[in-house]
GUZA-147735 format. One record per residue: residue in three letters; x, y, z of N, C-alpha, C in turn. Coordinates in steps of 0.1 Angstrom, whole numbers, plus 5000, padded with zeros to 4 digits. Each point is the difference from the previous one (the first is absolute). Layout:
N
@residu->ALA&n.x->X&n.y->Y&n.z->Z&ca.x->X&ca.y->Y&ca.z->Z&c.x->X&c.y->Y&c.z->Z;
...
END
This chain:
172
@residu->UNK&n.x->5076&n.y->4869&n.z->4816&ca.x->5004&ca.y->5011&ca.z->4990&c.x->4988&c.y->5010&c.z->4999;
@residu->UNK&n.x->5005&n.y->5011&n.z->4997&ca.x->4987&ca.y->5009&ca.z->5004&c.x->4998&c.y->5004&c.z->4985;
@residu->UNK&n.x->4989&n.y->5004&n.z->4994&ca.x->5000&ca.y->5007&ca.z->4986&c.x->4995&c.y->5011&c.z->5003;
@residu->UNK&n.x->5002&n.y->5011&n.z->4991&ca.x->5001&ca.y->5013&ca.z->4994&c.x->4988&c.y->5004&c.z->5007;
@residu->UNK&n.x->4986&n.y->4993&n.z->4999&ca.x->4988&ca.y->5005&ca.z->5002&c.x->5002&c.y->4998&c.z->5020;
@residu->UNK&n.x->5006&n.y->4988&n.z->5002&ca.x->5001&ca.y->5007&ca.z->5015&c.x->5012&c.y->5008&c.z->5009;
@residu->UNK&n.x->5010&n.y->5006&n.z->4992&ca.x->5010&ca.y->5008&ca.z->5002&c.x->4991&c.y->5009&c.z->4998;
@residu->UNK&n.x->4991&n.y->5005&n.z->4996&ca.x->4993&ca.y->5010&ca.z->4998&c.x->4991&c.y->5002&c.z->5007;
@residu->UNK&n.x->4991&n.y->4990&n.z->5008&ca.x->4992&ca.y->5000&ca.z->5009&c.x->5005&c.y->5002&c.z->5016;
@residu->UNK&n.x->5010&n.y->4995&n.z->4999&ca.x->5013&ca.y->5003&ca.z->5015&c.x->5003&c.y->5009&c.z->5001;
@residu->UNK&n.x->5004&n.y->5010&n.z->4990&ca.x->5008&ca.y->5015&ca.z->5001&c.x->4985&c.y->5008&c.z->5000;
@residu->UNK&n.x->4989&n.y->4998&n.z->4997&ca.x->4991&ca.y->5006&ca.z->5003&c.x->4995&c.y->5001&c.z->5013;
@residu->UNK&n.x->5001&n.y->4988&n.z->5006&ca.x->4997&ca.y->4995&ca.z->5017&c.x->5011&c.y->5007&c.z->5004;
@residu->UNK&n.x->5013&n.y->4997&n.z->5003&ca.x->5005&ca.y->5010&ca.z->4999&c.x->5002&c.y->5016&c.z->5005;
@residu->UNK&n.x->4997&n.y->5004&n.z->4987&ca.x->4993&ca.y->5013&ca.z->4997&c.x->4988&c.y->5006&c.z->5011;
@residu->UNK&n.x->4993&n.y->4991&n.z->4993&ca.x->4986&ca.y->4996&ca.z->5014&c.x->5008&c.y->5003&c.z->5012;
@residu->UNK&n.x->5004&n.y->4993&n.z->5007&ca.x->5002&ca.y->4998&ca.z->5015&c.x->5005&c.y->5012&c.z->5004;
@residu->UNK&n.x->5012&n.y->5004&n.z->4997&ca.x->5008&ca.y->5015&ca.z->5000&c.x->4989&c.y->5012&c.z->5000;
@residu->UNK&n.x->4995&n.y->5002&n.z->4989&ca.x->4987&ca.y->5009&ca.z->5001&c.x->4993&c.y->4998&c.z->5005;
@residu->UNK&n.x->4995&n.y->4993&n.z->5007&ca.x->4992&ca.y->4993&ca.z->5011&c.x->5003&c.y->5009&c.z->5013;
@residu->UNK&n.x->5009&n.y->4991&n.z->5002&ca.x->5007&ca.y->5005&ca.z->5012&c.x->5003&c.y->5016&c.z->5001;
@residu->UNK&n.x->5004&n.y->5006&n.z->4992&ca.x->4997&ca.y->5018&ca.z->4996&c.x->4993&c.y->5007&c.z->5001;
@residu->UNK&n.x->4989&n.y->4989&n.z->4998&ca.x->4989&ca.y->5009&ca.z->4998&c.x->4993&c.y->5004&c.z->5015;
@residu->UNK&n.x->5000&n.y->4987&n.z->5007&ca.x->4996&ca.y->4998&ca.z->5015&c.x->5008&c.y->5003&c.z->5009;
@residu->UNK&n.x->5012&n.y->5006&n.z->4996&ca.x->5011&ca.y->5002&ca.z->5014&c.x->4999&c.y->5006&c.z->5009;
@residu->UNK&n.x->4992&n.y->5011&n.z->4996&ca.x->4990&ca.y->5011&ca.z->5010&c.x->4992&c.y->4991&c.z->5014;
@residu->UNK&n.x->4995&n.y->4993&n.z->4997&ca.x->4994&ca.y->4991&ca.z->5008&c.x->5006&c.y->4989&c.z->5007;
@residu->UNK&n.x->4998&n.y->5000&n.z->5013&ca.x->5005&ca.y->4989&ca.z->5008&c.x->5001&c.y->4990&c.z->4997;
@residu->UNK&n.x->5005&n.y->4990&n.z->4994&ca.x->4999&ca.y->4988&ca.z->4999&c.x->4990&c.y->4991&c.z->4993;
@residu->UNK&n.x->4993&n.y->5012&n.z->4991&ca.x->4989&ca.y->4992&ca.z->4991&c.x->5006&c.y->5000&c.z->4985;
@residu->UNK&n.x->4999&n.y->4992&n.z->4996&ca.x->5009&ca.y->4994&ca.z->4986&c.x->4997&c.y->4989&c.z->4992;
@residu->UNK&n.x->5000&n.y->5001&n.z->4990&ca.x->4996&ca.y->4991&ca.z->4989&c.x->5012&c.y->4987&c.z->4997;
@residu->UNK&n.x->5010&n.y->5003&n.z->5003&ca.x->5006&ca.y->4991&ca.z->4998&c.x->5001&c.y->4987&c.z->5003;
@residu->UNK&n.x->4993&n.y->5002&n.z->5013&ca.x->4994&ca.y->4981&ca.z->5001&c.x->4991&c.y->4997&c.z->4989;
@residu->UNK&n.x->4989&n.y->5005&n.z->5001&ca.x->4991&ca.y->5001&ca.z->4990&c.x->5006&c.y->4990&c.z->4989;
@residu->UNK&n.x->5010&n.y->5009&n.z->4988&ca.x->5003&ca.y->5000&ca.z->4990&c.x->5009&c.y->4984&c.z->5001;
@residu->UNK&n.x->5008&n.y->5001&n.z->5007&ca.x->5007&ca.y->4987&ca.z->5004&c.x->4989&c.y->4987&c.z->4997;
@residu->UNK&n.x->4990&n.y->5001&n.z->5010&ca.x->4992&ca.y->4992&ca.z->4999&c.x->4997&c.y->4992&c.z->4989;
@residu->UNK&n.x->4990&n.y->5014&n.z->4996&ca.x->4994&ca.y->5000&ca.z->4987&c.x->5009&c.y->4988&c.z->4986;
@residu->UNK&n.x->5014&n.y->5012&n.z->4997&ca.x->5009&ca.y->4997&ca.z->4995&c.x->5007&c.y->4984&c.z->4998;
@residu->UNK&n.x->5001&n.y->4999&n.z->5013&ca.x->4999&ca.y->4980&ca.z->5002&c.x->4991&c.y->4994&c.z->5001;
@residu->UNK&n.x->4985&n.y->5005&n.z->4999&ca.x->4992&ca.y->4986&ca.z->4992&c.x->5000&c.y->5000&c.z->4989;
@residu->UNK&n.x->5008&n.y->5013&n.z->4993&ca.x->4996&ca.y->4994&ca.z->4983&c.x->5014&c.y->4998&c.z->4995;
@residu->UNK&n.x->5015&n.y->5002&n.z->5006&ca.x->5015&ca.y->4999&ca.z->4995&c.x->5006&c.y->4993&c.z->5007;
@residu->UNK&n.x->4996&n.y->4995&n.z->5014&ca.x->5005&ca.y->4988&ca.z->5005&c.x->5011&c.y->5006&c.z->5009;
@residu->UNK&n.x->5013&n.y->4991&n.z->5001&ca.x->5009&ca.y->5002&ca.z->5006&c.x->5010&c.y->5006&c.z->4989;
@residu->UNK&n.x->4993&n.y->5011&n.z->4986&ca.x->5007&ca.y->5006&ca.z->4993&c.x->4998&c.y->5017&c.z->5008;
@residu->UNK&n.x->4992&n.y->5000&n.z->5004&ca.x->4995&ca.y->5011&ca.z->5008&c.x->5015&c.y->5009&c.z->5008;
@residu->UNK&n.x->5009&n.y->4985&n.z->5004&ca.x->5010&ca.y->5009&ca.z->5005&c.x->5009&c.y->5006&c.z->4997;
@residu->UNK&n.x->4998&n.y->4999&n.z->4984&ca.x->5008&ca.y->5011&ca.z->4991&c.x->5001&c.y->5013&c.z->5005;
@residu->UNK&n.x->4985&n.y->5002&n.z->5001&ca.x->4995&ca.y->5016&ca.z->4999&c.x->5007&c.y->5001&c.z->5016;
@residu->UNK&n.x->4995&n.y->4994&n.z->5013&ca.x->5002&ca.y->4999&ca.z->5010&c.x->5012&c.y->5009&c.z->5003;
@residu->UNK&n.x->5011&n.y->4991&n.z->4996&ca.x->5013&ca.y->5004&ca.z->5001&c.x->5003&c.y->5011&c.z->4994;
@residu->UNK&n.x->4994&n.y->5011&n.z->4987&ca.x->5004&ca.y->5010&ca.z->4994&c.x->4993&c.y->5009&c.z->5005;
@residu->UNK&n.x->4992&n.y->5001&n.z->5010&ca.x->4990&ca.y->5008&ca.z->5008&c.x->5008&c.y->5001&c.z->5011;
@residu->UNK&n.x->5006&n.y->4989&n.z->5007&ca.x->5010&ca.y->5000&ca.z->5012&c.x->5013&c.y->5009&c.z->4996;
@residu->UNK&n.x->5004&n.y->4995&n.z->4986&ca.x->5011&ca.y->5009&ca.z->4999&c.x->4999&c.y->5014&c.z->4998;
@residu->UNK&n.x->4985&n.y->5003&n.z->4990&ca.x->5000&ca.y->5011&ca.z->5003&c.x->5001&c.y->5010&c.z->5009;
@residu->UNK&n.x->4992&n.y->4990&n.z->5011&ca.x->5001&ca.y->5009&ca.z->5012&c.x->5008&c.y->5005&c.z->5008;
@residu->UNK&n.x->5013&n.y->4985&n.z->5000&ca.x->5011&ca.y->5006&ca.z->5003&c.x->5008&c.y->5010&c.z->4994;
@residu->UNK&n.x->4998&n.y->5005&n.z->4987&ca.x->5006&ca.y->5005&ca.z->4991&c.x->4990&c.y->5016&c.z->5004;
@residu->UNK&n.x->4992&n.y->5005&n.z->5005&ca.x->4994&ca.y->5010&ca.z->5004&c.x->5001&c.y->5005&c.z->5017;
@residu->UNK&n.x->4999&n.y->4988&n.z->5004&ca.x->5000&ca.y->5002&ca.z->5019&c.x->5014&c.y->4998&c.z->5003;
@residu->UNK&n.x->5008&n.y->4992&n.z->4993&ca.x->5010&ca.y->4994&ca.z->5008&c.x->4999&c.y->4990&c.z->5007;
@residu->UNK&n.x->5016&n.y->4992&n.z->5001&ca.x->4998&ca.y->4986&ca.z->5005&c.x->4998&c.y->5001&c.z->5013;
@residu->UNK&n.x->4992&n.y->4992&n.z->5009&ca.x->5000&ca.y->4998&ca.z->5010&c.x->4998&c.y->4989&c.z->5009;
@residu->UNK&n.x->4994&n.y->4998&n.z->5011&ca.x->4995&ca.y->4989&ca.z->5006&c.x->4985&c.y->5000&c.z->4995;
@residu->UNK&n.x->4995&n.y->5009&n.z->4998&ca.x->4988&ca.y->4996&ca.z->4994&c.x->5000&c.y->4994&c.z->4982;
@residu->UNK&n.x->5010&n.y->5005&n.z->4995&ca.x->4999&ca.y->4995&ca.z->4988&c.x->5006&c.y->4982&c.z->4999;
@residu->UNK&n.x->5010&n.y->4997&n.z->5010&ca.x->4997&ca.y->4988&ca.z->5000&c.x->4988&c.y->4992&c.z->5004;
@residu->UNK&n.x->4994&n.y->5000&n.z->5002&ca.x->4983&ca.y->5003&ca.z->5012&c.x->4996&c.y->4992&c.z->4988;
@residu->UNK&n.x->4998&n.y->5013&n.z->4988&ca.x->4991&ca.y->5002&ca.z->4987&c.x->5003&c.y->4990&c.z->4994;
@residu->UNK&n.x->5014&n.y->4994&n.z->4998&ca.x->5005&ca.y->4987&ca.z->4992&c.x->4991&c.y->4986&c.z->5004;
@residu->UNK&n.x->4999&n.y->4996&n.z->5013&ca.x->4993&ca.y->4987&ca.z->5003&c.x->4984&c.y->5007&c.z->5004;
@residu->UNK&n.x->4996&n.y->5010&n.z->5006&ca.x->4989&ca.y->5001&ca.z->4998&c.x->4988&c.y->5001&c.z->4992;
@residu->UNK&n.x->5006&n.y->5007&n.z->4989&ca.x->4993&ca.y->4995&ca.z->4990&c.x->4994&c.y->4986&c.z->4992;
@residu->UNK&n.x->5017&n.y->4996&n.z->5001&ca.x->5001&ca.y->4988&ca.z->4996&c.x->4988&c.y->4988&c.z->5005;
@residu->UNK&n.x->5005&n.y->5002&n.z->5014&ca.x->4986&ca.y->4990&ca.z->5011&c.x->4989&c.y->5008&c.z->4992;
@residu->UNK&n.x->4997&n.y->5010&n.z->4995&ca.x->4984&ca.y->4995&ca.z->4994&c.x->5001&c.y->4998&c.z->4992;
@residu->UNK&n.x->5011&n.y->5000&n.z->4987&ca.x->4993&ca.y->4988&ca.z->4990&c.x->5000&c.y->4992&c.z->5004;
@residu->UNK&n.x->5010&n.y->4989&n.z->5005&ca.x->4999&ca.y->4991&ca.z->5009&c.x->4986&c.y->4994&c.z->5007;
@residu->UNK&n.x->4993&n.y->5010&n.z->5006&ca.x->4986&ca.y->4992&ca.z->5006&c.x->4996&c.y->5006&c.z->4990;
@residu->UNK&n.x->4993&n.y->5007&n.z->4987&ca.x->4991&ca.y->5000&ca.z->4994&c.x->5003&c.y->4990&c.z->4987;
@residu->UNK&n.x->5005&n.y->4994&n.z->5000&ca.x->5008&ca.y->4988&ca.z->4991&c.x->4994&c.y->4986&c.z->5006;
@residu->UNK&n.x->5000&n.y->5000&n.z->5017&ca.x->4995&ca.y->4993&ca.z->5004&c.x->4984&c.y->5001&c.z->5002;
@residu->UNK&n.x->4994&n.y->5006&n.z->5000&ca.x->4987&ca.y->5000&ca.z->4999&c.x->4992&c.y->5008&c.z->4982;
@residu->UNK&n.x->5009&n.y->4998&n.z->4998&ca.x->4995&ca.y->5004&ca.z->4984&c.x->4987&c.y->4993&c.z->4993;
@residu->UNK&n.x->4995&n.y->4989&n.z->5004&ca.x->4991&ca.y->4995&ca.z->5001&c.x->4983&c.y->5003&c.z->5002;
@residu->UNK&n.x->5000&n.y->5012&n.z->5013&ca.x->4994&ca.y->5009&ca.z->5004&c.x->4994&c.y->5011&c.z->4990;
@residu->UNK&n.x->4988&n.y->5006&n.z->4997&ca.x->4995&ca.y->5004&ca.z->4993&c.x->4993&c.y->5013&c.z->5009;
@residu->UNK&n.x->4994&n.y->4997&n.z->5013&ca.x->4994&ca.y->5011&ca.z->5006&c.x->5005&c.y->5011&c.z->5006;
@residu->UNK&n.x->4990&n.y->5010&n.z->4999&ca.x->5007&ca.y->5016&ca.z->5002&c.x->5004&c.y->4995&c.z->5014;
@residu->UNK&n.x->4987&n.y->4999&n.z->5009&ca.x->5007&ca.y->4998&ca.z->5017&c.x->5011&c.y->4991&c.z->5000;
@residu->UNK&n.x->5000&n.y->4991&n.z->4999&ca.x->5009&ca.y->4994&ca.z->4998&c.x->5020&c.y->5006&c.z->5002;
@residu->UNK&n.x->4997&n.y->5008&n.z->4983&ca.x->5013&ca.y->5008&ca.z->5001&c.x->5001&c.y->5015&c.z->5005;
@residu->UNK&n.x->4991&n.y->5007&n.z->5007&ca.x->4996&ca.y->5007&ca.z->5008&c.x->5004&c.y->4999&c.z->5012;
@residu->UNK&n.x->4999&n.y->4987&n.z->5006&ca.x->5005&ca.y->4993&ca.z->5017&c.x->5017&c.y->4999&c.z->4993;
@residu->UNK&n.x->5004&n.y->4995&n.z->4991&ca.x->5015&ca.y->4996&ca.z->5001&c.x->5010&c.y->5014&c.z->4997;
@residu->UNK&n.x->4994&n.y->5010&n.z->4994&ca.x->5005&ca.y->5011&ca.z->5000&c.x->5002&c.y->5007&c.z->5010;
@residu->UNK&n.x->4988&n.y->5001&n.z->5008&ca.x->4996&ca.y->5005&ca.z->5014&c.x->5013&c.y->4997&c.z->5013;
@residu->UNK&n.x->4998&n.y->4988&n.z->5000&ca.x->5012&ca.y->4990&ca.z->5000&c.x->5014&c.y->5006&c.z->5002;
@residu->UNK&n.x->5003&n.y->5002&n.z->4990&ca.x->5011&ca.y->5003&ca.z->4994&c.x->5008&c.y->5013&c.z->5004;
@residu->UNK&n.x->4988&n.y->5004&n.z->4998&ca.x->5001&ca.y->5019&ca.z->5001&c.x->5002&c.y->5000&c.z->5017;
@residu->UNK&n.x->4996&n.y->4991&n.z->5006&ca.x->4997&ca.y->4999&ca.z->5018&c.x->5014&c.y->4996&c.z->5001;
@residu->UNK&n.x->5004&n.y->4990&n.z->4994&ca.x->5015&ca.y->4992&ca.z->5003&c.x->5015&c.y->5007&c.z->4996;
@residu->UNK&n.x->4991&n.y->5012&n.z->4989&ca.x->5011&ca.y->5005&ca.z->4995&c.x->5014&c.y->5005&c.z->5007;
@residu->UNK&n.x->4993&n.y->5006&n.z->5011&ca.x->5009&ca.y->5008&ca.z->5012&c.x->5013&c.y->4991&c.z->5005;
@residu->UNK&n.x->4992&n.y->4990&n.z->5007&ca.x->5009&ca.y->4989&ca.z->5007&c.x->5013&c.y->4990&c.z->4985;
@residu->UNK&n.x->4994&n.y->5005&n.z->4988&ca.x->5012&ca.y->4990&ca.z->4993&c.x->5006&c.y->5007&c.z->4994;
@residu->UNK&n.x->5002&n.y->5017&n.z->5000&ca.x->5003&ca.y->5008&ca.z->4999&c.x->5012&c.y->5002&c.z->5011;
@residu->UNK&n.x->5000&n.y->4997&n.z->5011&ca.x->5008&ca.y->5000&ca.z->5011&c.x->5009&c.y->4990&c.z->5005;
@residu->UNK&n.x->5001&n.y->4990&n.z->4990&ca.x->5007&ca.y->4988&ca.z->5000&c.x->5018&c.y->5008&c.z->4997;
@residu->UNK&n.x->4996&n.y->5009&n.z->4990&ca.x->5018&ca.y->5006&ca.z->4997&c.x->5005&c.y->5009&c.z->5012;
@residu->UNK&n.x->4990&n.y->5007&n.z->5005&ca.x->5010&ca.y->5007&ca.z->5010&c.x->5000&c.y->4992&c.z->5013;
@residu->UNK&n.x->4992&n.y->4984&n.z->5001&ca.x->5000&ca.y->4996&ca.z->5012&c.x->5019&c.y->4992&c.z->4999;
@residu->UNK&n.x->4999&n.y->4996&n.z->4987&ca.x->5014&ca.y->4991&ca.z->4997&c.x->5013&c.y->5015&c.z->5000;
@residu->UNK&n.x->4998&n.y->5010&n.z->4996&ca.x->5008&ca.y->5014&ca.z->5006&c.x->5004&c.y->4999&c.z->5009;
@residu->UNK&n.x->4987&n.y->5001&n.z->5014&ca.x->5004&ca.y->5001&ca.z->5010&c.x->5005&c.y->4988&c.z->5006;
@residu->UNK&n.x->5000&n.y->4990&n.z->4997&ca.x->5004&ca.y->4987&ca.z->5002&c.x->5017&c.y->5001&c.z->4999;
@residu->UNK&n.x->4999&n.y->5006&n.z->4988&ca.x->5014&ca.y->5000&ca.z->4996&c.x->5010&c.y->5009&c.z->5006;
@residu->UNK&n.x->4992&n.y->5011&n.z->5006&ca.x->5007&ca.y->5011&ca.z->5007&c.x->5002&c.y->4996&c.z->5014;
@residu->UNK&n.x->4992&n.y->4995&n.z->5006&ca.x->5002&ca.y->5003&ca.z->5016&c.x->4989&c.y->4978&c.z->5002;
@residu->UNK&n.x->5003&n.y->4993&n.z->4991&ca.x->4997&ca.y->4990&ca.z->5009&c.x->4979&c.y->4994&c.z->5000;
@residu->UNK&n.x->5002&n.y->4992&n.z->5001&ca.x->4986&ca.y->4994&ca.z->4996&c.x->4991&c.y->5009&c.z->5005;
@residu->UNK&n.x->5000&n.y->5000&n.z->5016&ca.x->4993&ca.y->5007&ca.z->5008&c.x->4993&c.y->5013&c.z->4991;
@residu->UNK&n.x->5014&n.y->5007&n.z->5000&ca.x->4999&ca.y->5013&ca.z->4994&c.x->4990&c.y->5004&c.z->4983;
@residu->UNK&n.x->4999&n.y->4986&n.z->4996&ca.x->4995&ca.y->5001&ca.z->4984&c.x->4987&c.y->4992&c.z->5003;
@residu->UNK&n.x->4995&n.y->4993&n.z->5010&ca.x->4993&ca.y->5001&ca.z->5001&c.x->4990&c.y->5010&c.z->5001;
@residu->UNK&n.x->5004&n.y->5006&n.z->5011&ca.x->4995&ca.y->5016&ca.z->5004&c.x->4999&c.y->5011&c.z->4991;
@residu->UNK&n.x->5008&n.y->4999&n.z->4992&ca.x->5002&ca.y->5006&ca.z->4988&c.x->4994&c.y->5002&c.z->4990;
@residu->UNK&n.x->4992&n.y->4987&n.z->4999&ca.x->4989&ca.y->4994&ca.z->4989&c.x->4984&c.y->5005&c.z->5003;
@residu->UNK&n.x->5001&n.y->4991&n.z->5015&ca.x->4984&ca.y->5000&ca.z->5005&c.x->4998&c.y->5022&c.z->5003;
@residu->UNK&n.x->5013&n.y->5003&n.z->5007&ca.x->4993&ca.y->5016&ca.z->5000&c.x->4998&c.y->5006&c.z->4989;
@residu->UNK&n.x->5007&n.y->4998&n.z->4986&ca.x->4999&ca.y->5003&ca.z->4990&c.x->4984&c.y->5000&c.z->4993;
@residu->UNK&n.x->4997&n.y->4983&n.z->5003&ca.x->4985&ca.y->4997&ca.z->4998&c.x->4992&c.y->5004&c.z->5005;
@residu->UNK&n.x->5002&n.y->5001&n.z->5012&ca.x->4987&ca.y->5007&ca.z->5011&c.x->4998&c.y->5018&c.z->4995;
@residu->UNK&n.x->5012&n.y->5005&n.z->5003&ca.x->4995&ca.y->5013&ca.z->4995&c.x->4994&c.y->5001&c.z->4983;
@residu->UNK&n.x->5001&n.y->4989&n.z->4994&ca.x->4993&ca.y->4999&ca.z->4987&c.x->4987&c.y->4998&c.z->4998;
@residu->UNK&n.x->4994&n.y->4992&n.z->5010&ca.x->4981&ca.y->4991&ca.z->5004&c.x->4994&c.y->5010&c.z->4995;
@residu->UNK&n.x->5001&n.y->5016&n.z->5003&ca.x->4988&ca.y->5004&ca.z->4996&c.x->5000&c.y->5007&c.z->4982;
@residu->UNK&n.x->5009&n.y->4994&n.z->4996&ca.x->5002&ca.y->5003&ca.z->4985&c.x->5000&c.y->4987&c.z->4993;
@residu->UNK&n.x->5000&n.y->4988&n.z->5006&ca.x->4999&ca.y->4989&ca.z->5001&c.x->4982&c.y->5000&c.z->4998;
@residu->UNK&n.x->4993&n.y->5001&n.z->5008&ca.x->4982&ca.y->5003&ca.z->5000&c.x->4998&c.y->5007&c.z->4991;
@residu->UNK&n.x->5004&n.y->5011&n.z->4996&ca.x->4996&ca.y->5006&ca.z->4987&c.x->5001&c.y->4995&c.z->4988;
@residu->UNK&n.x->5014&n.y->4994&n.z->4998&ca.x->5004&ca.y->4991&ca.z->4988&c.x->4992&c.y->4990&c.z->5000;
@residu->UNK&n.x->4997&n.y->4990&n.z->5011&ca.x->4994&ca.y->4990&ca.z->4996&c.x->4981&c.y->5004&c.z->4997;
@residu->UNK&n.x->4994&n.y->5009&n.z->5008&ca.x->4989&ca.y->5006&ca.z->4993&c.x->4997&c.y->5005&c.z->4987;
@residu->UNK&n.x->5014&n.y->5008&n.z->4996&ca.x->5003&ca.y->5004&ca.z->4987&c.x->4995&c.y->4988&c.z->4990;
@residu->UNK&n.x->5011&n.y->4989&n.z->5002&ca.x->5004&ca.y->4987&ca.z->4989&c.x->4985&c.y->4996&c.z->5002;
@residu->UNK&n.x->4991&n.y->5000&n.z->5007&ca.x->4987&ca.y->4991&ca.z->5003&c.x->4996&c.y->5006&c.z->4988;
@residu->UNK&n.x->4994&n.y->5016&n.z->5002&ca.x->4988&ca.y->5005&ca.z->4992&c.x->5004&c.y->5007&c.z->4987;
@residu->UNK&n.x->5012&n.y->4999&n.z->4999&ca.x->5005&ca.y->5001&ca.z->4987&c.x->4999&c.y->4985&c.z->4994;
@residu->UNK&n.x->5004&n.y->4988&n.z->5004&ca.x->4995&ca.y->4987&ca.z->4993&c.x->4986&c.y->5000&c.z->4996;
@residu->UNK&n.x->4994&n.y->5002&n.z->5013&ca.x->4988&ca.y->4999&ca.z->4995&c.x->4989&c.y->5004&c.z->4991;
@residu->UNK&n.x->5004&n.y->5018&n.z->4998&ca.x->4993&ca.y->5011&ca.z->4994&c.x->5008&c.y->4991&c.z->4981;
@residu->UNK&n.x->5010&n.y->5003&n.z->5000&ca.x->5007&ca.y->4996&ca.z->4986&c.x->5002&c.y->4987&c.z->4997;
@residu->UNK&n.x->5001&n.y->4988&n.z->5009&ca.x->4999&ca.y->4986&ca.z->4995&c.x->4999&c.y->4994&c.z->4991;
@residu->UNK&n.x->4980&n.y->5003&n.z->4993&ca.x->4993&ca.y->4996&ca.z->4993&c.x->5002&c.y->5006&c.z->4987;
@residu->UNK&n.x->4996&n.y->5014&n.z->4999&ca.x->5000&ca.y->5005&ca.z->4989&c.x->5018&c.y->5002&c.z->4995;
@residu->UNK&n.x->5010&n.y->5001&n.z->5009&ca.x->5017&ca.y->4997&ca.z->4993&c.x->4997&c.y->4984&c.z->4992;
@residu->UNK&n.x->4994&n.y->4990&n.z->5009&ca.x->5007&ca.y->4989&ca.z->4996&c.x->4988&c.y->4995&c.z->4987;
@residu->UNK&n.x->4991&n.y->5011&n.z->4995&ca.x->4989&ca.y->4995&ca.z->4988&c.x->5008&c.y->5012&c.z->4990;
@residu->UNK&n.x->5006&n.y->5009&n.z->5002&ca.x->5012&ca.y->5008&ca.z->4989&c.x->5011&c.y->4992&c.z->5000;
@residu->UNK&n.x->5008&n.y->4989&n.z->5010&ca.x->5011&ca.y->4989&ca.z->4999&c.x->4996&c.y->4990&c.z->4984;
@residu->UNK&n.x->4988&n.y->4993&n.z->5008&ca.x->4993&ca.y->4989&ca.z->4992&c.x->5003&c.y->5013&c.z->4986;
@residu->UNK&n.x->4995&n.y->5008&n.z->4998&ca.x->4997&ca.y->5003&ca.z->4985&c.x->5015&c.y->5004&c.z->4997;
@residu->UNK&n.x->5010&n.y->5006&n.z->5007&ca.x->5014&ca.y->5001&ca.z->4993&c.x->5007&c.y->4985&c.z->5001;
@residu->UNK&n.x->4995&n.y->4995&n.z->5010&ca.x->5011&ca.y->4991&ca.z->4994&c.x->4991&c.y->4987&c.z->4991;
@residu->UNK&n.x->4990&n.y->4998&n.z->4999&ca.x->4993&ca.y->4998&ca.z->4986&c.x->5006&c.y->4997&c.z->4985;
@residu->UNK&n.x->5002&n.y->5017&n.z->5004&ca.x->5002&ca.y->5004&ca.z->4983&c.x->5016&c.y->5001&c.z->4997;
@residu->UNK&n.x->4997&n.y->4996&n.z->4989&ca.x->5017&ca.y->4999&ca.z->4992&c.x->5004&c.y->5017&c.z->5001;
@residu->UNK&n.x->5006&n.y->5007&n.z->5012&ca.x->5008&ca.y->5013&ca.z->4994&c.x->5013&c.y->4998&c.z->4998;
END
C-alpha cells in the first residue's frame, strides 16, 4: 500500500522523467531517464514502477502508440528489475558500467517488437531480419546512449544520491 508521501514522490519521478526526456530530445540519445530510474529504485524499490508506467503512458499519450512504445513497457521495467537486483551496490563505477550497459543494450531490446511484427507478417525468417536490421542500423545511437548513461552516472551519482539520503531522511 503506498501512502500519500509516496504518491507524491512517484508523480514527481514521474514529472521528472517526462521533463527529462524534453529537455534532452534535441540530443541523440543522451537521457536522464536511466539515470532517474536508477537512482529512483534504490531508494522506492519495486514501487518505482508506478512512476515508470505513467512516463510510458505519457509518452504514449504525446508520441503515439507504437512498436516502440511497447519497447518502453518491458524496457524499462528490466531496469528496475536489475537495479532491484543489485541494490546492494553503493559505487558510482559500479552503476556507471550498468547504465552504460544498458544504454548499449538498449537498441537490440528495443527491436524485440518489430522482430515479433515481422515474425508475424511474413514468417520467422522474416522477423528475424526484421529485428537484427532494425538494431544494426541503431549501434551507432546505441554507443552514444551507452557513453551518455556512463558519464551522466558518474558525473551526478554521488552528489544526487547525498540530496536522496537527505530527502528521503526527512519527514516531508
Amino acid at each position: 500500500m503506498l501512502q500519500i508521501k509516496d504518491m507524491a514522490r512517484l508523480g514527481l519521478l514521474a514529472a521528472l522523467l517526462e521533463v527529462s526526456k524534453l529537455a534532452l530530445a534535441s540530443l541523440p540519445n543522451i537521457e536522464l531517464i536511466s539515470f532517474w530510474i536508477i537512482l529512483f529504485t534504490l531508494y522506492m524499490g519495486w514501487r518505482t514502477l508506478y512512476a515508470v508506467y505513467v512516463f510510458v503512458l505519457l509518452e504514449g499519450m504525446l508520441y503515439g502508440i507504437h512498436f516502440w512504445w511497447a519497447a518502453y513497457l518491458y524496457v524499462w521495467t528490466l531496469l528496475v528489475i536489475l537495479t532491484q537486483a543489485f541494490r546492494a551496490q553503493h559505487s558510482a563505477l559500479f552503476w556507471s558500467i550498468v547504465s552504460g550497459l544498458f544504454g548499449l543494450s538498449f537498441g537490440v531490446l528495443c527491436a524485440i517488437p518489430y522482430g515479433v511484427a515481422g515474425a508475424l507478417n511474413g514468417g520467422l525468417r522474416n522477423g528475424l531480419l526484421a529485428g537484427f536490421s532494425w538494431w544494426i542500423a541503431g549501434v551507432p545511437y546505441d554507443l552514444l546512449h551507452c557513453a551518455g548513461n556512463f558519464v551522466i552516472m558518474l558525473v551526478l551519482y554521488r552528489p544526487m544520491r547525498h540530496a536522496m539520503n537527505r530527502i528521503f531522511s526527512s519527514e516531508l
